[in-house]
C-alpha positions as CSV (number, residue, x, y, z in Angstrom):
1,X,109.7,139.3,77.6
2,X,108.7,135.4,76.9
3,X,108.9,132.8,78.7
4,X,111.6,131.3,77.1
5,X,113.9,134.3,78.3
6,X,113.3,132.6,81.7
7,X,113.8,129.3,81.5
8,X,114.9,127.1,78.5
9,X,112.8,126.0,75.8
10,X,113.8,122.2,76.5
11,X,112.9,122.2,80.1
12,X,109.1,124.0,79.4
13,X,109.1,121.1,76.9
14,X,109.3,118.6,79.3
15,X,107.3,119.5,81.9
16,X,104.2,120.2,79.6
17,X,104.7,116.1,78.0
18,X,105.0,115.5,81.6
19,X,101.0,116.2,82.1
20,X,99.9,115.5,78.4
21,X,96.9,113.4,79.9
22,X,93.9,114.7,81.7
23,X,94.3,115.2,85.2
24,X,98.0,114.2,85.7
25,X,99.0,117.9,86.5
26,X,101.1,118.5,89.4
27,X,102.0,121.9,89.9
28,X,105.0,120.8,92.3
29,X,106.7,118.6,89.6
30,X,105.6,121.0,86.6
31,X,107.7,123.6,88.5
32,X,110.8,121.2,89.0
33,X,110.8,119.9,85.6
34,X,110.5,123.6,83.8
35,X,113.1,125.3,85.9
36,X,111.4,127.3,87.9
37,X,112.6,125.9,91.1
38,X,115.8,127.1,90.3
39,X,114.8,130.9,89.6
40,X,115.1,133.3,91.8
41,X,112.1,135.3,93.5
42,X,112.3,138.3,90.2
43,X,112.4,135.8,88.1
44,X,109.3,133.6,89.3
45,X,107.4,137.3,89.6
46,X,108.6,137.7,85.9
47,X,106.9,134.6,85.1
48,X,104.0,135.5,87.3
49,X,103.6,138.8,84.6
50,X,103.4,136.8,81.5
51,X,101.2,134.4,82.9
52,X,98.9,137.0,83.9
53,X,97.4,138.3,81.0
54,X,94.7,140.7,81.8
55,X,97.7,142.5,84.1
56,X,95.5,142.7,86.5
57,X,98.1,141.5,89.4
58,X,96.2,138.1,89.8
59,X,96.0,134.7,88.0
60,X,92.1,134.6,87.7
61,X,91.0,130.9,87.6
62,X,89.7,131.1,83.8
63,X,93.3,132.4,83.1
64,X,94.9,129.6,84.4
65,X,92.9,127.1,83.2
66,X,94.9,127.7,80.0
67,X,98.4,127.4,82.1
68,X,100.0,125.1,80.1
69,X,99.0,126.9,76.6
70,X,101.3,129.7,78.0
71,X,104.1,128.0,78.0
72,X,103.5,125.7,74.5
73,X,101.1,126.8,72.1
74,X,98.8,123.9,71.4
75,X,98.8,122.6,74.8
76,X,95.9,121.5,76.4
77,X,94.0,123.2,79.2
78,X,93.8,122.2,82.5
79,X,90.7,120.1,83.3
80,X,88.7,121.6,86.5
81,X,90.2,119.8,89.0
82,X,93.5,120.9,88.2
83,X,92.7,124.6,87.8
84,X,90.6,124.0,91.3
85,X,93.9,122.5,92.9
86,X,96.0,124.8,91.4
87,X,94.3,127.9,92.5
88,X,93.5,126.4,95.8
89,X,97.0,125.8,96.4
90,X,98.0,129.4,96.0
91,X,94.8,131.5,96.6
92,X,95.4,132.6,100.6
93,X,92.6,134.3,101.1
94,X,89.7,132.1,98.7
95,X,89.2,134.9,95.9
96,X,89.7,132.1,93.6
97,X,92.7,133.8,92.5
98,X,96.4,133.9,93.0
99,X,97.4,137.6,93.7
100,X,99.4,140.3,95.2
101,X,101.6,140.4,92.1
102,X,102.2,136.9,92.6
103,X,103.9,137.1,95.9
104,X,101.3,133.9,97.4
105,X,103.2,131.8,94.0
106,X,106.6,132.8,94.8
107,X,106.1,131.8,98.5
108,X,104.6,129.2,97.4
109,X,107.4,128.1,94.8
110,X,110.2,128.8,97.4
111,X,108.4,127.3,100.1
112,X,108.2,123.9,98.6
113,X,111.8,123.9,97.5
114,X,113.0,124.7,100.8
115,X,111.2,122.0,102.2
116,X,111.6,119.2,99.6
């Protein structure tokens, strides 16, 4: 499965020239502008599966530092701030990781559309 089985190609285009400079990452517009807001909960876990790439059931902070090359080859990494934010945002328990097969990124996905 790829990403692009997901969402559309155009869409994961845009949000990754959306946060071509440093430090202008924002996980809550990244989201809107890929499609992801519109997915449903399998879906997002789907997503949550490629993204992980150890398939360890958590997004480990060095993987996610590379967050945007998983969606566009030859996209840059997050600087440490964003991966801090990032993780922070969606690492309940401060493991410096998002886990539970990604069920603390799909609440946290769904949460901020519900209340947007």
């Amino acid at each position: 499965m790829s990403l692009t089985s997901i969402l559309s190609a155009e869409a994961i285009e845009n949000a990754v020239k959306d946060c071509q400079a440093p430090d202008s990452f924002c996980y809550k517009k990244f989201f809107q502008l890929c499609g992801l807001s519109s997915k449903t909960p399998k879906e997002i876990k789907d997503v949550f599966q490629i993204l992980d790439e150890d398939n360890s059931g958590y997004i480990e902070e060095s993987e996610l530092k590379y967050f945007l090359q998983r969606f566009v080859p030859g996209a840059r990494t997050l600087t440490e701030a964003e991966t801090k934010s990032f993780i922070s945002a969606a690492d309940d328990d401060s493991d410096g990781r998002i886990g539970a097969e990604g069920q603390y990124l799909i609440s946290l996905i769904v949460f901020f559309f519900l209340n947007s």
